[in-house]
N, C-alpha and C positions, 0 to 999 in steps of 0.2 A: 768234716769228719771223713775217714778213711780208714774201713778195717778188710782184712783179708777174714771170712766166712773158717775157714779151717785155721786161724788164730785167737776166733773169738772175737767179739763185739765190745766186750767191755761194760754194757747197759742192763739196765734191770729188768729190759724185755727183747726178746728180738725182733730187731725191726724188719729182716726181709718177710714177716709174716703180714708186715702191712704196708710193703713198698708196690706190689705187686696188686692193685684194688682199684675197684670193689671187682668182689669176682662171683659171678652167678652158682647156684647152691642147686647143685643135683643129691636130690631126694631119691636113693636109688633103692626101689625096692626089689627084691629075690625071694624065690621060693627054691628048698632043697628036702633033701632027706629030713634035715632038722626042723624043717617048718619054713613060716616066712620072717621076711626081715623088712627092716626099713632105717634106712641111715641117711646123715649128709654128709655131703665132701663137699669143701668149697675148691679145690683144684679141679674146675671144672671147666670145657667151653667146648662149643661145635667147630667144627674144622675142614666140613666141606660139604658141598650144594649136593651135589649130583655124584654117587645116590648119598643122600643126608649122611652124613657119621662124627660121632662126637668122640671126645677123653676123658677119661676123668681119673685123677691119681689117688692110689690107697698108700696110706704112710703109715706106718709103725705096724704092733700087731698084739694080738689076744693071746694069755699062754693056752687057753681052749681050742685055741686054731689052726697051729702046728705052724706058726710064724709069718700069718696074715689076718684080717679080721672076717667077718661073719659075712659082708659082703661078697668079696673078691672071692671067697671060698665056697661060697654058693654060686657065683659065676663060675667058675671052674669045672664045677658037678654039672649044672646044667647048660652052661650057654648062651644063656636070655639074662637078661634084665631090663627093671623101667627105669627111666630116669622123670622125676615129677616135678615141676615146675613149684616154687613155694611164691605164696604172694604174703604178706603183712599180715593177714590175717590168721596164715597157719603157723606164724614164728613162734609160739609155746610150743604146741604139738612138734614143729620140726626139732628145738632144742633139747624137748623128753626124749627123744628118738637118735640123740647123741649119749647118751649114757650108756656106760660101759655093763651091759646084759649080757647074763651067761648065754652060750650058743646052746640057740633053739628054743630063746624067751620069743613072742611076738613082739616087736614095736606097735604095729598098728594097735595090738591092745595093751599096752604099756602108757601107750600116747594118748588114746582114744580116735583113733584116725579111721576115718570111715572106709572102707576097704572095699576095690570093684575089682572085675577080670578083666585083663587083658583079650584082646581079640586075636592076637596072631602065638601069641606065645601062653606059656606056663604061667602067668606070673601074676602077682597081685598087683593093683596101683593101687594110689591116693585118691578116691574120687572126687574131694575137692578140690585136687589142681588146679591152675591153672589151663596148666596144659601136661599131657604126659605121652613118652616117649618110648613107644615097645623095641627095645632092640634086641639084637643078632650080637654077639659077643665076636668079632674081627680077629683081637690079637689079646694077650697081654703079654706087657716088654717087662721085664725087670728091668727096675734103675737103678744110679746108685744108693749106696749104702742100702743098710740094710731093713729089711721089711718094704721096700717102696717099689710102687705098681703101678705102672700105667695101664690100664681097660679101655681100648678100642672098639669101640662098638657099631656097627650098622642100623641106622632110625628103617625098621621095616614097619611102622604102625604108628600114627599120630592121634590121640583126643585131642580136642579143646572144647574148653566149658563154653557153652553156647552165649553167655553173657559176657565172655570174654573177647566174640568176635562182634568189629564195629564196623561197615562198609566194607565191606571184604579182609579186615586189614586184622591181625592180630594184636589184642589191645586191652590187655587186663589191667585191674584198677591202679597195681602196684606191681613193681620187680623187686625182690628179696637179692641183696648180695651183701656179702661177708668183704669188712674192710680191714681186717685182720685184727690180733689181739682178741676182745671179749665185742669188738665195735661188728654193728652190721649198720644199715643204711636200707631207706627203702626208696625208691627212683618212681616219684610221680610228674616230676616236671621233665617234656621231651619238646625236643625242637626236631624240625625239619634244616635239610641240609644239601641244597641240590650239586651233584656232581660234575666238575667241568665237563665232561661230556653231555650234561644236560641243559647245557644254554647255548 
């Protein structure tokens, strides 16, 4: 099969939603004038060591928001956000936390998600994360079509759940990632893999 994307696919689901998989699930939470938030995006990844900074894309948008959603729009006002690590265990709580809530509902208590502060920023986290990511808001790009955002952010503040670190190494029970469609996956089985430069 071969289709051109701006001709249509022809199928009863789109497939570029789940060619591109599994892809790790930023849990990003914001605090604004409206209160706090808490959502996922699975167009999600880290993108560089030194200093730490990750992406993560906002598609479509709320007519409450003025043509983005309650995330990106809290990014804007403030500058900060978390990004929370989701393991298998909080996959109910993260998918209550996708539903379409008027701005300036809380997720955290929509969901029941236990709520802590951040240290360097404004903002609330997940305090059963795995791990969670205080950032500094970098850039955001428009892309195309419309309502779509890329969020550039700088990692200035890391948690990790104490039972999540095993010999120095970062090592939580499970990874949550979205393999498009309604399908997710959770990643317990890992290998090692040494790099030519390492023999």
């Amino acid at each position: 099969m071969f289709y051109r994307p701006s001709e249509g696919h022809g199928l009863p689901h789109n497939p570029w939603n789940a060619i591109v998989a599994p892809r790790p699930i930023a849990w990003i939470s914001t605090r604004g004038t409206m209160g706090d938030n808490l959502a996922p995006y699975s167009f999600f990844n880290a993108v560089a060591y030194t200093p730490p900074q990750l992406v993560f894309a906002s598609t479509s948008a709320k007519a409450d928001r003025e043509g983005t959603k309650d995330t990106t729009a809290q990014i804007r006002e403030t500058g900060v956000f978390c990004v929370n690590i989701v393991s298998h265990d909080l996959i109910e709580a993260m998918n209550a936390t996708s539903a379409p809530l008027p701005a300036g509902a809380d997720e955290f208590e929509h969901a029941r998600v236990a709520k802590a502060e951040c240290e360097t920023i404004s903002c609330p986290r997940a305090a059963e994360a795995p791990a969670s990511l205080e950032c500094r808001l970098v850039q955001i790009i428009p892309l195309l079509g419309k309502a779509n955002y890329l969020i550039h952010g700088e990692v200035i503040g890391i948690h990790i759940r104490p039972d999540c670190l095993q010999d120095g190494h970062f090592s939580p029970p499970d990874r949550l990632a979205r393999l498009g469609y309604r399908d997710y996956c959770s990643v317990t089985e890992t290998f090692e893999l040494a790099r030519p430069e390492d023999t």
